[in-house]
N, C-alpha and C positions, 0 to 999 in steps of 0.2 A: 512426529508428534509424541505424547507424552503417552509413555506405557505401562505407567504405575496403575496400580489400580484404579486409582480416582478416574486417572487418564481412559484408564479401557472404561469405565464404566459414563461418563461424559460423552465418549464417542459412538457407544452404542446407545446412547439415549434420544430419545425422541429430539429433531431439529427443534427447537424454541419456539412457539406462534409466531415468537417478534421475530424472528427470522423468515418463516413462511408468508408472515403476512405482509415484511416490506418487499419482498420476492414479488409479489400478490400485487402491489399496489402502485402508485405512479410518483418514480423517484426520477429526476432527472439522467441521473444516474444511471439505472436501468437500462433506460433507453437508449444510451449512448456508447456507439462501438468504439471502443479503446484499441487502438492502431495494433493488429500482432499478436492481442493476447485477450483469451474470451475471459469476462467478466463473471463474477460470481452467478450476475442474474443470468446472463448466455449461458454457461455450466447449467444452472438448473434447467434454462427453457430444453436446452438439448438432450439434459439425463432423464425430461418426460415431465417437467411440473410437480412434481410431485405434493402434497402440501404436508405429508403424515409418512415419518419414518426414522430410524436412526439415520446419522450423517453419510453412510458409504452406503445408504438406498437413497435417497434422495439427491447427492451429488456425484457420486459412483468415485471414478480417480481420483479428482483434485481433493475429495471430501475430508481427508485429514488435515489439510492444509486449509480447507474452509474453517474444523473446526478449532483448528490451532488458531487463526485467524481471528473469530468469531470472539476466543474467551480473550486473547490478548487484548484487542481492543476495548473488549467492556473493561478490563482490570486497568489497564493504563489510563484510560478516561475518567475509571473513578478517582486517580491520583492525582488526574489533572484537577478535576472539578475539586476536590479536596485540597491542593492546593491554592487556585484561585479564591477560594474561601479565606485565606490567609494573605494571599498577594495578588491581586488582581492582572497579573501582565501575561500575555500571549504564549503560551507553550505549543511545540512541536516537534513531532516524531521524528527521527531519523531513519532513512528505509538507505536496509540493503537490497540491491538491487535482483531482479530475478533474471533479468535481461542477461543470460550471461551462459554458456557452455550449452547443455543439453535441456538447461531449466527444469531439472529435478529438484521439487521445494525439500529439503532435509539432506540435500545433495551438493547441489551446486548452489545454493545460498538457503540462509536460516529460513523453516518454515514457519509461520504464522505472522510474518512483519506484514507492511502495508506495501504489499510489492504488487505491480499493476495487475495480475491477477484477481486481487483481493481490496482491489481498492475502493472499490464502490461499495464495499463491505464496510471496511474501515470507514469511511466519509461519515456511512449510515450511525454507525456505532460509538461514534466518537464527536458527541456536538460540543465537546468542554475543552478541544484539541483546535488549534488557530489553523494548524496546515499538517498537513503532510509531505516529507520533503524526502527527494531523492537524494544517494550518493553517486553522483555522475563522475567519473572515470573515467568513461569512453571520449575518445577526441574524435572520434568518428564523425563526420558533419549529417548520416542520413539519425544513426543512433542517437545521437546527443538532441536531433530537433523533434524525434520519436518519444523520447523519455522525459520531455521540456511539454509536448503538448498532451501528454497521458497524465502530468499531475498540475498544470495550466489551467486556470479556471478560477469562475466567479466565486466558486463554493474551495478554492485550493488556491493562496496565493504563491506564487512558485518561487523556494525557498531553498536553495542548494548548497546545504550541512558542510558535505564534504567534496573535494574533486581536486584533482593532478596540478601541479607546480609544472606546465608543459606553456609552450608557444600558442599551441592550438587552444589548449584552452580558454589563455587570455582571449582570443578571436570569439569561440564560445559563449564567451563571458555576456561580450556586447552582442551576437545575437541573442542569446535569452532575455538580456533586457529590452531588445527592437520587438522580438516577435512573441515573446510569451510574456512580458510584463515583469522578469527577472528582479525579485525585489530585496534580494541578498543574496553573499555565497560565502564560503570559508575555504579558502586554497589551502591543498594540508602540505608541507616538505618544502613551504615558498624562505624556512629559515636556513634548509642545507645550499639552497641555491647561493646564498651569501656566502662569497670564499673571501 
């Protein structure tokens, strides 16, 4: 997270209402266990509900990475929304992925993106944003169908940025499109393939 002043002074500041009180309330979202990895709203239900506190009393470990989380999205939404003002066409985030080594956010990939930890955070905070999309990499067949149905959804059309110039993933490819409704992808290194 961010340790500048503003940064320490942001993190020990009271969580937002609007954050307590979509915690609080009945978000699809919420409700819904995301395969592997506890949700913002799980985090909170487990660190006691809290509704009044800075972010590391009220979500305890992940809490910098909630509130890394928390300001990214509202700043990037305002960019969106700001520029749909100007261009009306679909914009979407690109997430590195958390799914990866020890799954230390500020470690093993950048803290505060839209990684399934934090996703139902993001969804909430960001209604000026089309999707939220994964960079899948893994050719893994149980990973790749794990990471395809965590950002899958009526509220997330599944939108995959970035991912490998590999065999498998061509296979990949058309499962995402059979079983999660795969509605784009961008293969990155498919020009060094070309000898």
């Amino acid at each position: 997270r961010d340790y500048s002043d503003i940064g320490e002074r942001a993190y020990l500041s009271q969580v937002p209402e609007e954050v307590t009180g979509w915690l609080q309330g009945k978000n699809p979202r919420n409700k819904t266990k995301i395969t592997g990895t506890a949700t913002v709203h799980e985090i909170w239900l487990e660190h006691g509900s809290r509704t009044k506190g800075n972010w590391e009393e009220v979500f305890g470990f992940h809490a910098a990475e909630i509130c890394t989380a928390y300001a990214f999205a509202v700043y990037i939404n305002s960019i969106s929304a700001a520029g749909k003002q100007e261009y009306a066409i679909p914009t979407y985030v690109n997430v590195w992925l958390g799914e990866m080594y020890n799954r230390v956010a500020g470690i093993d990939y950048p803290s505060g993106g839209a990684t399934s930890r934090v996703l139902d955070l993001w969804k909430r905070f960001t209604p000026d944003i089309d999707t939220l999309c994964p960079d899948i990499y893994y050719n893994d067949y149980l990973m790749y169908g794990s990471i395809c149905e965590k950002y899958a959804g009526p509220d997330n059309p599944l939108y995959i940025p970035e991912s490998g110039a590999t065999a498998m993933n061509a296979v990949n490819t058309f499962r995402g499109i059979v079983e999660f409704g795969l509605c784009g992808i961008h293969c990155f290194g498919i020009d060094s393939l070309i000898g």
